[in-house]
One Martini backbone bead per residue (centre of mass of N, CA, C, O) as a GRO file, in nm:
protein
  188
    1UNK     BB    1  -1.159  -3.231   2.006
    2UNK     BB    2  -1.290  -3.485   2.235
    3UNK     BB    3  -1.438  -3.605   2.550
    4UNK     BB    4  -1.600  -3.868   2.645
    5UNK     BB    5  -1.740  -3.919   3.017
    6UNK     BB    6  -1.717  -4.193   3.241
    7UNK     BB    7  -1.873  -4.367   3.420
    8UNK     BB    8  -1.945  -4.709   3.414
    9UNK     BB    9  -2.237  -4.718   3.209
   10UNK     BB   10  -2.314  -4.432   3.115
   11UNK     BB   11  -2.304  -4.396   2.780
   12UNK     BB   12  -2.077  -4.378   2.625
   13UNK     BB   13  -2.134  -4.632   2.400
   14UNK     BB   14  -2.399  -4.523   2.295
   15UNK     BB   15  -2.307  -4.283   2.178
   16UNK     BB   16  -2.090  -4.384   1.981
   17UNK     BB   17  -2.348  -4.567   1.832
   18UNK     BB   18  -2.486  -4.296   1.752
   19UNK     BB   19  -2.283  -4.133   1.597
   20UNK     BB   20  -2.159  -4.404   1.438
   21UNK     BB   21  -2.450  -4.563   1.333
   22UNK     BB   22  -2.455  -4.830   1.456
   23UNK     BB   23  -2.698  -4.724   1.597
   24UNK     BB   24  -3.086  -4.619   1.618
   25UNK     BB   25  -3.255  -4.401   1.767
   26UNK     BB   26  -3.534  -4.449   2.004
   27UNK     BB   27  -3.533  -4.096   1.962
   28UNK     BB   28  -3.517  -3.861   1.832
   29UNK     BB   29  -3.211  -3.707   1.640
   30UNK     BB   30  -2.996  -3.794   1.416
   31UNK     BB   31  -2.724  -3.662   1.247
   32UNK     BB   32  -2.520  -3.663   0.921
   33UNK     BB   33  -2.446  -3.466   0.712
   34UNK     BB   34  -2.790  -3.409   0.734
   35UNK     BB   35  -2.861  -3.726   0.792
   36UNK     BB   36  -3.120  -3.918   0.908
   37UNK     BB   37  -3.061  -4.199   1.010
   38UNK     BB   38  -3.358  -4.347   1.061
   39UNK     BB   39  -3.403  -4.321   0.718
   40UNK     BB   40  -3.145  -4.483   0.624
   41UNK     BB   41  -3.052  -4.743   0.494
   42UNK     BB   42  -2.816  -5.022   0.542
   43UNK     BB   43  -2.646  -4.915   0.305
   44UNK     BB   44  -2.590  -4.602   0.331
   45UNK     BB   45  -2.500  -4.627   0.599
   46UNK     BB   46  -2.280  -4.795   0.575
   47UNK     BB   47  -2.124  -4.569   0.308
   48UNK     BB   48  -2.098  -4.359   0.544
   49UNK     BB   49  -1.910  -4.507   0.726
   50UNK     BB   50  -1.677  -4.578   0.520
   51UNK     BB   51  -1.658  -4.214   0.443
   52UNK     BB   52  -1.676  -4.079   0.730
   53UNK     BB   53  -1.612  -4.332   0.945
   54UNK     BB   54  -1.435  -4.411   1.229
   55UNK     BB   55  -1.261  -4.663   1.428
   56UNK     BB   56  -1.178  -4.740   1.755
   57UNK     BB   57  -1.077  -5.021   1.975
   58UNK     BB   58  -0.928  -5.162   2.237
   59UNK     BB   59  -0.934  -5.466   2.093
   60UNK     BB   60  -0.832  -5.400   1.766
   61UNK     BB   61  -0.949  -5.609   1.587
   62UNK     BB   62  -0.746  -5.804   1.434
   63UNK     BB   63  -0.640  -5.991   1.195
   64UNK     BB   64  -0.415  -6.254   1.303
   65UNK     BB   65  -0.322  -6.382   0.958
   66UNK     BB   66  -0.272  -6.067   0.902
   67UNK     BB   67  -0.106  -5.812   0.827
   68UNK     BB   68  -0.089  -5.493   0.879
   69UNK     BB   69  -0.143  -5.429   0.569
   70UNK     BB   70  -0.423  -5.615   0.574
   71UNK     BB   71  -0.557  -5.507   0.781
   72UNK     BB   72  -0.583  -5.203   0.648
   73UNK     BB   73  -0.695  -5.237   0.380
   74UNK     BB   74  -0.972  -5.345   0.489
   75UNK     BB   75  -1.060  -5.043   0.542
   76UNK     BB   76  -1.150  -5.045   0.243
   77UNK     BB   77  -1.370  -5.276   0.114
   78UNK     BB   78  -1.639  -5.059   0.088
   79UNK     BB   79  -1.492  -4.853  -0.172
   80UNK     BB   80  -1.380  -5.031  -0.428
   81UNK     BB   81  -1.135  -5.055  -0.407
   82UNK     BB   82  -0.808  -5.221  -0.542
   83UNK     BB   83  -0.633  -5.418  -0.382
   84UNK     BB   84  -0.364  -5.214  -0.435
   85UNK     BB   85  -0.442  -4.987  -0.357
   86UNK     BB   86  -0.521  -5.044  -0.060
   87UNK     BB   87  -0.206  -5.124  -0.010
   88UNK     BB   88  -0.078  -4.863  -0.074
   89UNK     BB   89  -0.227  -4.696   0.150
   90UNK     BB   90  -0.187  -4.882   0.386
   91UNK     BB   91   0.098  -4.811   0.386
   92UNK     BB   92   0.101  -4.520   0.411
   93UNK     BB   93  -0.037  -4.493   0.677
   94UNK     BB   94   0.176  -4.657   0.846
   95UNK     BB   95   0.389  -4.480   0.801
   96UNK     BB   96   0.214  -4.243   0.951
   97UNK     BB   97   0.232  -4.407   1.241
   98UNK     BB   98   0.523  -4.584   1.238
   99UNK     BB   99   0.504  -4.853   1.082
  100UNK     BB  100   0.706  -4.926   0.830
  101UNK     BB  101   0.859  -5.180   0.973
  102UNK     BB  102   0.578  -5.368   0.983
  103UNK     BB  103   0.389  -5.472   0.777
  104UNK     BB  104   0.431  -5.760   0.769
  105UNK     BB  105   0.348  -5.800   1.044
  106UNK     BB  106   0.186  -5.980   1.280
  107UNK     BB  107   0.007  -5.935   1.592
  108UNK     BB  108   0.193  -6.114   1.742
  109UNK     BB  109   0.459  -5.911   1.673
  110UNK     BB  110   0.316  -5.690   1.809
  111UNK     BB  111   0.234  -5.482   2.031
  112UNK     BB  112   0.012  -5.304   2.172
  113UNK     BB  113   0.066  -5.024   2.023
  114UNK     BB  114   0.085  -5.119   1.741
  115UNK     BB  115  -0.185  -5.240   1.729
  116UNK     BB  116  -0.329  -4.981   1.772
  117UNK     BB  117  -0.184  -4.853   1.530
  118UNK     BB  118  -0.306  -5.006   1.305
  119UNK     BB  119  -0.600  -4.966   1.378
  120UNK     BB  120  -0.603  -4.642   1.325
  121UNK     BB  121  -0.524  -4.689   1.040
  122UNK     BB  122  -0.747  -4.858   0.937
  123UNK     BB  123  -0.953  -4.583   1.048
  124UNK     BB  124  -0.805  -4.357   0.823
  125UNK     BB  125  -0.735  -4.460   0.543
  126UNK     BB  126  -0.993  -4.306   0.403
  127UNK     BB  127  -1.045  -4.029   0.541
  128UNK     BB  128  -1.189  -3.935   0.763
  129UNK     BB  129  -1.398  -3.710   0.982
  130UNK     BB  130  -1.443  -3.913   1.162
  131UNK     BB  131  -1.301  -4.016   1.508
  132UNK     BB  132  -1.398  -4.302   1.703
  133UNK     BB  133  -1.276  -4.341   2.017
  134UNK     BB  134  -1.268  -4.650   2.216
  135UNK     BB  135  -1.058  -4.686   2.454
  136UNK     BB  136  -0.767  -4.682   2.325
  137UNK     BB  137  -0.576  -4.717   2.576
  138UNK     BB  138  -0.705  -4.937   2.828
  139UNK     BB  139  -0.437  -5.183   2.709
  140UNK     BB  140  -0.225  -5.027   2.781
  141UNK     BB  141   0.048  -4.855   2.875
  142UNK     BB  142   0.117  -4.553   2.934
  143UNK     BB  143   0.335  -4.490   2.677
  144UNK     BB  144   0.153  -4.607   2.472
  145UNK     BB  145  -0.087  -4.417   2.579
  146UNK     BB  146   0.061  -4.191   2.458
  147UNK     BB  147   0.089  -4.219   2.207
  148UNK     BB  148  -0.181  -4.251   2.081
  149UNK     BB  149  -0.269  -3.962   2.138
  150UNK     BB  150  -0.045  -3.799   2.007
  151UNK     BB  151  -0.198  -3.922   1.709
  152UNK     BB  152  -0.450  -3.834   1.743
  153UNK     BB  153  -0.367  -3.525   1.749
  154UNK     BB  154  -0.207  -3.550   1.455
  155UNK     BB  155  -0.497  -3.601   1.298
  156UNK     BB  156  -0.638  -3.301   1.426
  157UNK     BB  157  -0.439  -3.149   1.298
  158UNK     BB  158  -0.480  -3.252   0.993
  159UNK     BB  159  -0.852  -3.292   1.041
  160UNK     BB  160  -0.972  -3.494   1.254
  161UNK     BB  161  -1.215  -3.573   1.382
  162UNK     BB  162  -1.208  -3.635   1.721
  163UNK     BB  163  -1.346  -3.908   1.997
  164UNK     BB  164  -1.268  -3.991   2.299
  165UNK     BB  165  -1.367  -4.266   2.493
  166UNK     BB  166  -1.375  -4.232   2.856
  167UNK     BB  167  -1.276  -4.272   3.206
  168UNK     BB  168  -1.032  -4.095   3.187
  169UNK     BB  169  -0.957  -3.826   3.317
  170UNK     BB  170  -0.649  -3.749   3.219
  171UNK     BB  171  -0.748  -3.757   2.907
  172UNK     BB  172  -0.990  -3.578   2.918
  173UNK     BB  173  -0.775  -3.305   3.009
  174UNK     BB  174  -0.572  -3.340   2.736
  175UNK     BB  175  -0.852  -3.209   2.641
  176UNK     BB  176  -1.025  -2.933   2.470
  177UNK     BB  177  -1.277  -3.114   2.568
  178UNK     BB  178  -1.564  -3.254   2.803
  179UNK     BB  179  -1.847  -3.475   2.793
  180UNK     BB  180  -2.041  -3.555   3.075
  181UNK     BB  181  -2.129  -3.867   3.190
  182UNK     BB  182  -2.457  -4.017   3.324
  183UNK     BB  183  -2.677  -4.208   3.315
  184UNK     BB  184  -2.719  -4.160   2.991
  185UNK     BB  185  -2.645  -3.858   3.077
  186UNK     BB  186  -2.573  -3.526   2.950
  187UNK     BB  187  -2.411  -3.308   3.233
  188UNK     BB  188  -2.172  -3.113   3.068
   0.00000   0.00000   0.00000
């Protein structure tokens, strides 16, 4: 578990972008699992991304129109896995994540911190080995952004290796490594 830290501008988020196979490196190699990614085809990268990485983004991006469990559940879309049972992980997962009573609420009734707690559930559902988090408090209230933190550090406890994108030198100080960027380059 890791803070990538830096004020914006810093490569913070092209960084995520690197890591999490979304953008493909203009010099160097990243490698994930072995796979020298600008050498994948965009059919592999996808189905590395759906199998080994998840993502939480500040802004939940959540579709307005579906419950929580089929929000979660399409997080599995990409797995071949049969809508039944997506739904039926999608629920386990929100179970799982604290949100067992809200399976049915649209985003529109559920809180800021409940919203991001969808998403994390989200990204956990296929059970990926990295959860990529992009300023995941951002636009949270402190006490939701406590709890959020909270999930993220017991989903590490669980085994998933947990990165959060952040600004906030007190979130990076409450994890136990810290990667500081500037100018698009890590300075520590």
């Amino acid at each position: 578990m890791l803070a990538i830290v830096g004020p914006s501008g810093s490569g913070k988020s092209t960084m995520l972008h690197l890591i999490g196979t979304l953008d493909r490196p203009s010099a160097g190699t990243v490698r994930v699992e072995g796979h020298d990614v600008a050498r994948l085809s965009d059919r592999r990268l996808s189905a590395l991304r759906a199998h080994r990485i998840g993502f939480v983004f500040q802004q939940f991006h959540l579709a307005p129109g579906r419950t929580a469990v089929d929000n979660v559940a399409d997080g599995l879309l990409y797995t071949g896995a049969p809508v039944r049972e997506r739904r039926d992980r999608a629920a386990e997962t929100l179970v799982r994540v604290g949100l067992g009573d809200r399976l049915g609420h649209l985003p529109h009734e559920m809180s800021g911190g409940e919203r991001q707690r969808v998403a994390i559930a989200r990204a956990v559902v296929g059970e990926p080995a990295l959860l990529l988090a992009d300023e995941p408090t951002g636009s949270l209230d402190s006490a939701s952004g406590a709890g959020v933190m909270e999930l993220l550090r017991d989903l590490h406890s669980a085994g998933t290796s947990v990165v959060v994108i952040t600004h906030d030198r007190d979130i990076a100080a409450g994890l136990p490594r810290q990667v500081a960027m500037r100018d698009g380059e890590v300075v520590r």
